[in-house]
C-alpha positions, 0 to 999 in steps of 0.5 A, a space after each residue: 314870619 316874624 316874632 318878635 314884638 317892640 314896643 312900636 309908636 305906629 299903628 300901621 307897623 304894628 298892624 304889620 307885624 301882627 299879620 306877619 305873626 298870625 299868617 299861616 301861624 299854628 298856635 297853641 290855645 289858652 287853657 286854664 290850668 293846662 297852657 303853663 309855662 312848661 307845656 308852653 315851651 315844650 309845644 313851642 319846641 315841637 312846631 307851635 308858632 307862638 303859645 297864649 298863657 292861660 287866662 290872668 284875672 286883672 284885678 291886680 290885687 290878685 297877681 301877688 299870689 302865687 298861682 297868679 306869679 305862676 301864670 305870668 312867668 314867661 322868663 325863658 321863653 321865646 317871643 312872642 309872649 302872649 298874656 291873656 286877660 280877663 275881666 269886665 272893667 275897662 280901667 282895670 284891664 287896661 292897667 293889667 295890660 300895661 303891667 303885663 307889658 312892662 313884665 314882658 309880655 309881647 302881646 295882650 290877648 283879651 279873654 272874651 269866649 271863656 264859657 266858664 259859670 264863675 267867669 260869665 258870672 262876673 259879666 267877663 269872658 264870653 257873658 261881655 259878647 251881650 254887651 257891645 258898648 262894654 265890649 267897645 270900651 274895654 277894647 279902646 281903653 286897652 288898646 290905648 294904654 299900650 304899646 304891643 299889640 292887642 289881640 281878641 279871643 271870642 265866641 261865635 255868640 252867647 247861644 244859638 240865638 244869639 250869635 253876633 261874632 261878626 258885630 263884635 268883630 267890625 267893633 274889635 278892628 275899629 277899636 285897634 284890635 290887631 287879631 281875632 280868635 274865633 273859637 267855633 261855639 257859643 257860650 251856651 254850647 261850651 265844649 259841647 257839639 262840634 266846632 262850626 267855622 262858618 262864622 270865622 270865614 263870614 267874619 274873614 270876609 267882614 273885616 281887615 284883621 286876621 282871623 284865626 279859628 279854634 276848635 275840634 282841629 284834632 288833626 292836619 286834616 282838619 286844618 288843611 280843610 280849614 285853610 282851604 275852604 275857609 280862608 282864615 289866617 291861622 289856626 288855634 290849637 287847644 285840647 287835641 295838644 294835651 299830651 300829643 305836643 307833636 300835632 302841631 308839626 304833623 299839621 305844619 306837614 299836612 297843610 304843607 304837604 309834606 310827609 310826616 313821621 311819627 316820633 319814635 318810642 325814644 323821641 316820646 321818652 325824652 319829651 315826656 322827662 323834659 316836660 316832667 322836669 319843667 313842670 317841677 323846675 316851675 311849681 317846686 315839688 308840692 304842687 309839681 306832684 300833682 300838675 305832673 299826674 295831669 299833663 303825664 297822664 295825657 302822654 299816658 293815654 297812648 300806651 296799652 293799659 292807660 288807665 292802669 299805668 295812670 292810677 300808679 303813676 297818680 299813687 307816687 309820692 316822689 318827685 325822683 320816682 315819677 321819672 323811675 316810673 316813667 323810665 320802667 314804661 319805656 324799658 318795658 315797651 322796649 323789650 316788648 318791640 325788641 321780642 
């Protein structure tokens, strides 16, 4: 698999590169407020093949604010580094994906399945799927103002009624979009339902690119069905990796068939420090106090009287006491398996 990313000249090279990139690849969703640099890294560290950045509005005059600053720091982390961007207007997009590029990132991801009402609202994220012509638009206008490739996250339509993946995807290849994400929803259904694959395997079949299904892959049985009957390219993990980093090796073993064990009590104890401390290296202290009761209260849910240990880690105060607290849980679990 390669993984690095160059500013390539040739579109058959690129195309290459990208197939090796999302062959077979386990990656971890975009998911605003959750895909941070530090989550990112610490999937990364723990088998995801590459990681996508939560979405970055690309009206520019945003990117000077500082939850803005915050999405697009990918320094440190290895490639590929995936910018995703959202927005509705083809000369805006395409001088954020060149500004993404300069700043590092590997490879553009366009944002067209957020179901969110505040996006939609602005006819971006998944709304564009009711308009091919713009679709085509931004996708040729981004495309050709960059050099890295240029991937596409999209829904399986905008409801029930309404579900034309594959014409968007036959428009996404003939554009010089290199990859297709393929969340198993309709904007209508939101996170609602269950995921259907049917239309990423459809869509497998009516074009060239490689096509990557997202949605309800909660565990290695999931995606080695996936792999086995629905011939997709890759596989996009997003909510069933919050707080369980470790899912995206436990799927690497199964869909390879290779045994897999469980992290030890000592092995979560590390992790969960490590990514504390990355999230308030990343955010300072203010704001890390609050990202760390989220992305800690995840890891939380797997321990006995989770909603108790939840509400006193959420009452504390102090950066240093939240690594105290933490360190109370594993020292009392401990004792309590040692008796």
């Amino acid at each position: 698999m390669v993984l690095m990313f160059k500013k390539l000249g040739s579109c058959l090279v690129t195309m290459k590169i990208i197939k090796s990139h999302l062959k077979n690849a386990i990656a971890l969703a975009p998911m605003a407020g959750i895909t941070d640099k530090p989550f990112r890294k610490i999937c990364r560290k723990l088998g995801a093949d590459y990681a996508v950045s939560e979405m970055v509005a690309s009206k520019l005059e945003l990117w000077d604010r500082p939850n803005t600053r915050a999405r697009l720091n990918m320094d440190g982390e290895a490639s590929p580094r995936v910018i995703q961007l959202v927005g509705s207007d083809p000369e805006v997009m395409a001088k954020a994906a060149c500004i993404a590029q300069d700043n590092g990132a590997d490879v553009i991801d366009i944002n067209m399945g957020c179901p969110a009402k505040k996006v939609c609202g602005k006819a971006a994220g998944s709304a564009l799927m009711r308009d091919t012509k713009k679709v085509s638009s931004i996708l040729a206008r981004v495309v050709n103002s960059v050099q890295v490739p240029v991937t596409l996250k999209i829904r399986t339509g905008w409801s029930l009624e309404n579900k034309n993946a594959v014409d968007i995807a036959r428009i996404a290849e003939s554009e010089g979009i290199t990859g297709l994400v393929v969340h198993g929803r309709t904007r209508a259904c939101k996170f609602n339902g269950t995921a259907e694959h049917e239309t990423a395997a459809t869509i497998k079949q009516a074009v060239f690119i490689p096509v990557v299904a997202n949605g309800d892959i909660t565990s290695g049985a999931d995606a080695k069905n996936l792999f086995d009957n629905f011939g997709i390219d890759g596989l996009m993990i997003g909510r069933a990796a919050r707080g369980n980093p470790w899912l995206f090796a436990s799927v690497k073993a199964c869909i390879n068939d290779r045994p897999w064990v469980a992290p030890t009590l000592e092995e979560r104890a590390v992790v969960m420090s490590d990514h504390l401390q990355g999230i308030h290296e990343h955010y300072g202290e203010q704001k890390g106090l609050l990202m760390a009761r989220k992305h800690i209260g995840w890891y939380l849910d797997c321990f006995p009287n989770a909603p108790i240990l939840r509400k006193m880690f959420n009452a504390i105060l102090d950066v240093a006491e939240q690594q105290v607290f933490l360190d109370s849980i594993f020292n009392h679990v401990c004792a309590e398996v040692a008796a």
